[in-house]
C-alpha positions as CSV (number, residue, x, y, z in Angstrom):
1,X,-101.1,-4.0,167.5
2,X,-99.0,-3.0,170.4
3,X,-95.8,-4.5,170.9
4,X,-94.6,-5.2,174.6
5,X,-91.6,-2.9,173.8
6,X,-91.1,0.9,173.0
7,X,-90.8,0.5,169.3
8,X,-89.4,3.0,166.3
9,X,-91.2,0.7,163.0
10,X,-89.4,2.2,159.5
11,X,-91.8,0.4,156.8
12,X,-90.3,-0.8,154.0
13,X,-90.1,1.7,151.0
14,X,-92.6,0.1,148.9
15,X,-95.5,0.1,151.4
16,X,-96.5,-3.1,150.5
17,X,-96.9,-6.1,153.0
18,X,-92.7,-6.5,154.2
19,X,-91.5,-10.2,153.2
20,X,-88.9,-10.0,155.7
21,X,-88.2,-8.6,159.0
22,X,-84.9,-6.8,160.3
23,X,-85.2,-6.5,164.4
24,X,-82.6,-3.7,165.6
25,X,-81.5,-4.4,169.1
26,X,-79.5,-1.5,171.2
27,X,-76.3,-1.6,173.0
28,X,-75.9,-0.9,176.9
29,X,-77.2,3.0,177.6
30,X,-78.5,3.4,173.6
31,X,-82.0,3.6,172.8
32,X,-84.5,2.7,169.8
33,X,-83.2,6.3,168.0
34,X,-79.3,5.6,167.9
35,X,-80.1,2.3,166.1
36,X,-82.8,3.4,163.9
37,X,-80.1,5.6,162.0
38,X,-78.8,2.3,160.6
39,X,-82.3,1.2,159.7
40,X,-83.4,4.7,157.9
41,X,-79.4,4.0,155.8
42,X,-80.1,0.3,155.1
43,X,-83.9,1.3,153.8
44,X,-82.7,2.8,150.8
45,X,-80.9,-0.2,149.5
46,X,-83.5,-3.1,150.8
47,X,-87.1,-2.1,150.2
48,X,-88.6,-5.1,151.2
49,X,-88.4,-5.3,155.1
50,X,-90.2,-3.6,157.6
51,X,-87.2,-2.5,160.0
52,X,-88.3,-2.8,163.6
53,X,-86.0,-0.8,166.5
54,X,-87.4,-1.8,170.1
55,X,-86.1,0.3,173.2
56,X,-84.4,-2.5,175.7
57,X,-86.8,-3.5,178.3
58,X,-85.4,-1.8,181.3
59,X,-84.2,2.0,182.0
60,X,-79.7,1.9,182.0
61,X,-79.0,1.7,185.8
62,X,-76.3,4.7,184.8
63,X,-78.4,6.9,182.3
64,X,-81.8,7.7,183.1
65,X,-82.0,8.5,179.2
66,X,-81.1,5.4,178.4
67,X,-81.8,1.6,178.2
68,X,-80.6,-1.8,178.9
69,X,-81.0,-5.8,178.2
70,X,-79.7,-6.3,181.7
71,X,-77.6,-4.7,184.7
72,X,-74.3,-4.8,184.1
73,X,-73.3,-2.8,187.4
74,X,-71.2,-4.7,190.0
75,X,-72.8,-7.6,188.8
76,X,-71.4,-11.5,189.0
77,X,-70.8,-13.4,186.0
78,X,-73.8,-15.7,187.5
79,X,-76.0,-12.8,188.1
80,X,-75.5,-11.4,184.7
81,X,-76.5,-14.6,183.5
82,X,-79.9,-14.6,185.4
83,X,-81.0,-11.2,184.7
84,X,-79.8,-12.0,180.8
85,X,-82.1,-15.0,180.6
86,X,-85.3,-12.4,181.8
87,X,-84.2,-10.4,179.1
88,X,-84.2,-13.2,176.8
89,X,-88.0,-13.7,177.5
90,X,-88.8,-10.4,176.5
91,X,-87.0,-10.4,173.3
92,X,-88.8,-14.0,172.3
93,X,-91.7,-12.6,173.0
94,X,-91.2,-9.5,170.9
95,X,-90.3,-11.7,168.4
96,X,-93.1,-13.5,168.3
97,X,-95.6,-10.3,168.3
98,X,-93.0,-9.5,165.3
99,X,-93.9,-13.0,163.6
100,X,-97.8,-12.5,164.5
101,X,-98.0,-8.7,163.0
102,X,-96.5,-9.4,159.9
103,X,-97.4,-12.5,159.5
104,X,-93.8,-14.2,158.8
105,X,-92.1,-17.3,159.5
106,X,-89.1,-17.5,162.0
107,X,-87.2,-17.7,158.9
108,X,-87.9,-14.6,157.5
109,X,-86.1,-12.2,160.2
110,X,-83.0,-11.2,161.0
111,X,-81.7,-10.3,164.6
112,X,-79.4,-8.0,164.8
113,X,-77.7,-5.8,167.9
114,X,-74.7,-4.2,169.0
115,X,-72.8,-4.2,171.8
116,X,-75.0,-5.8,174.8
117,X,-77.8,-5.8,172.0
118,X,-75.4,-8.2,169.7
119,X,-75.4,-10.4,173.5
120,X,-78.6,-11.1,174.2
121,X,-79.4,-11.5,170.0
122,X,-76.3,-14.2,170.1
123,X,-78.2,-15.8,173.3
124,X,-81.5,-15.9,171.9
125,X,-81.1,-16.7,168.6
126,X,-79.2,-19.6,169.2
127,X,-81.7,-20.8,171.7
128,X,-85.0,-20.4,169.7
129,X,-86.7,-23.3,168.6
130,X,-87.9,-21.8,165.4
131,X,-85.0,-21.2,163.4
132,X,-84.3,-17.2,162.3
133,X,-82.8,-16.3,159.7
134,X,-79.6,-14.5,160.5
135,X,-78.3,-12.9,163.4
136,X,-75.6,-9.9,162.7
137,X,-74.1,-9.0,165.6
138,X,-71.4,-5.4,166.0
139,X,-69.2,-5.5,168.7
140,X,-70.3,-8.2,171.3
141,X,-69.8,-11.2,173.1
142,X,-71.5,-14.6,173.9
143,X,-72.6,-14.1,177.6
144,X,-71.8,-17.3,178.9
145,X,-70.1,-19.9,176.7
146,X,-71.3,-22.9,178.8
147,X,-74.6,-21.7,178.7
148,X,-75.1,-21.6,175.6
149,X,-73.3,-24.9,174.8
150,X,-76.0,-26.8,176.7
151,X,-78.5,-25.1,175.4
152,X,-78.3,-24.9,171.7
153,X,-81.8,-25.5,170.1
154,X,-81.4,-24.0,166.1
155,X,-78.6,-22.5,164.1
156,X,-79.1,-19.4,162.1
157,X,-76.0,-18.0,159.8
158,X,-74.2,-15.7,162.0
159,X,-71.9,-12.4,161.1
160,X,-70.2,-10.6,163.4
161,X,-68.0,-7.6,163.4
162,X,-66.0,-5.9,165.7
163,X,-63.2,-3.0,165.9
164,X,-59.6,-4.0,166.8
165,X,-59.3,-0.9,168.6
166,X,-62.4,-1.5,171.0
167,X,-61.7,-1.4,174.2
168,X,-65.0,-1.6,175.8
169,X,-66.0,-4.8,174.6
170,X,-62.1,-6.7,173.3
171,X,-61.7,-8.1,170.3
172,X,-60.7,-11.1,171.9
173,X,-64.7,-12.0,172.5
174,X,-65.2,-12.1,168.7
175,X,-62.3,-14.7,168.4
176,X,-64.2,-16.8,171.3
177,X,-67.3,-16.1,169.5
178,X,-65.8,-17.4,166.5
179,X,-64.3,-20.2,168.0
180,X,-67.4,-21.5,169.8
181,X,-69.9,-21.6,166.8
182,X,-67.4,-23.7,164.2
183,X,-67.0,-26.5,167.2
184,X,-70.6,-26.5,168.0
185,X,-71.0,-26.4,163.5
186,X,-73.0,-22.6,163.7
187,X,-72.5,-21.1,160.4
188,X,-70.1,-17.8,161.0
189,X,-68.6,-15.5,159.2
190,X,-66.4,-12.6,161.1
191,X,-64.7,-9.1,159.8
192,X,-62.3,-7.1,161.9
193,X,-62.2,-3.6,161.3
194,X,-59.2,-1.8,161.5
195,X,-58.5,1.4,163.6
196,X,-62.1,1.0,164.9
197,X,-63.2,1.3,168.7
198,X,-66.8,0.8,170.0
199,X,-68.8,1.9,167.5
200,X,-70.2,0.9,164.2
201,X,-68.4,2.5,161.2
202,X,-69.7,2.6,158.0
203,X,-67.4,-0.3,156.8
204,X,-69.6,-2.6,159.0
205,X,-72.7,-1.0,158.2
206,X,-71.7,-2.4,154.3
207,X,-70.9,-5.2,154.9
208,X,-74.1,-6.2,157.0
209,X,-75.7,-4.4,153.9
210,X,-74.0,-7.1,151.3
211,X,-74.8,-9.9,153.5
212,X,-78.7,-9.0,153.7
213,X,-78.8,-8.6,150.2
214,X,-77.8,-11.9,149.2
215,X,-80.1,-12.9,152.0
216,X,-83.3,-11.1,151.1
């Protein structure tokens, strides 16, 4: 089958049918190959899943090279919004040509993104109807709070992590992140990583790698 985005698939080590699908979703200028390196680490330690690393749907409006969920260029907080719930289409929908491939239930995959990737998994993992498993999110933000809020429809176990040193995406948005899912009762579990800026370190890469483990 063809998915409706540019995909890298990493099979799970055993070959056999995956129980369990991890969905890899790039920050803001990345691509499919800068996440899959996480993928091809986690593979050794988790041999059921098929790992599954999609390109974002549109070419970054700053790098030809790369990709983005949405334009973030000179955009209003209401515009990002608008162009962030079209992207939100296109990742339910490559969800559910995940779900139809493999033939798993909502329950047996786990978003996870960083940066603008950990944004739009936040945005539509809360807002699916079928339940997912987890979402792990490095280094983002909830797009709009309100938003979301009002549009709550399931509530996967949540894990985020971000570096106190970032300064392209603040910490602050993992305290409001945080915040928002224990009032609205979203399992969440956070880690701050010391003397880390916008990346993910290996730290966060293990502890992601704990949580799966005790998940799959």
């Amino acid at each position: 089958m063809g998915f409706s985005l540019n995909t890298t698939i990493i099979n799970s080590s055993d070959k056999l049918k995956p129980d369990n699908a991890i969905i890899f979703c790039d920050g803001y200028v990345g691509d499919r190959n800068d996440i899959s390196i996480l993928a091809n680490y986690w593979k050794n330690y988790l041999p059921k899943p098929v790992f599954i690393c999609p390109d974002a749907p549109e070419k970054c409006a700053v790098s030809p090279s790369g990709f983005q969920w949405f334009d973030l260029m000179d955009q209003t907080s209401d515009e990002i919004l608008t162009k962030s719930l079209v992207a939100e289409i296109k990742l339910n929908k490559f969800i559910d040509e995940i779900k139809t491939e493999y033939m798993l239930s909502a329950d047996k995959i786990i978003l996870s993104g960083f940066s603008q990737g950990c944004m739009i998994s936040l945005q539509t993992g809360l807002k699916r109807e079928d339940k997912i498993n987890s979402i792990i999110g490095y280094s983002g933000k909830i797009i709009d709070i309100k938003h979301i809020e009002n549009n709550i429809k399931s509530k996967p176990d949540i894990i985020l992590m971000h570096g106190d040193k970032d300064e392209v995406v603040p910490v602050s948005f993992l305290l409001e992140a945080k915040d928002f899912s224990i009032r609205n009762n979203i399992p969440v579990k956070t880690h701050l990583i010391k003397n880390c800026d916008h990346h993910i370190p290996i730290e966060a890469s293990s502890i992601a790698l704990n949580y799966i483990l005790k998940k799959f």
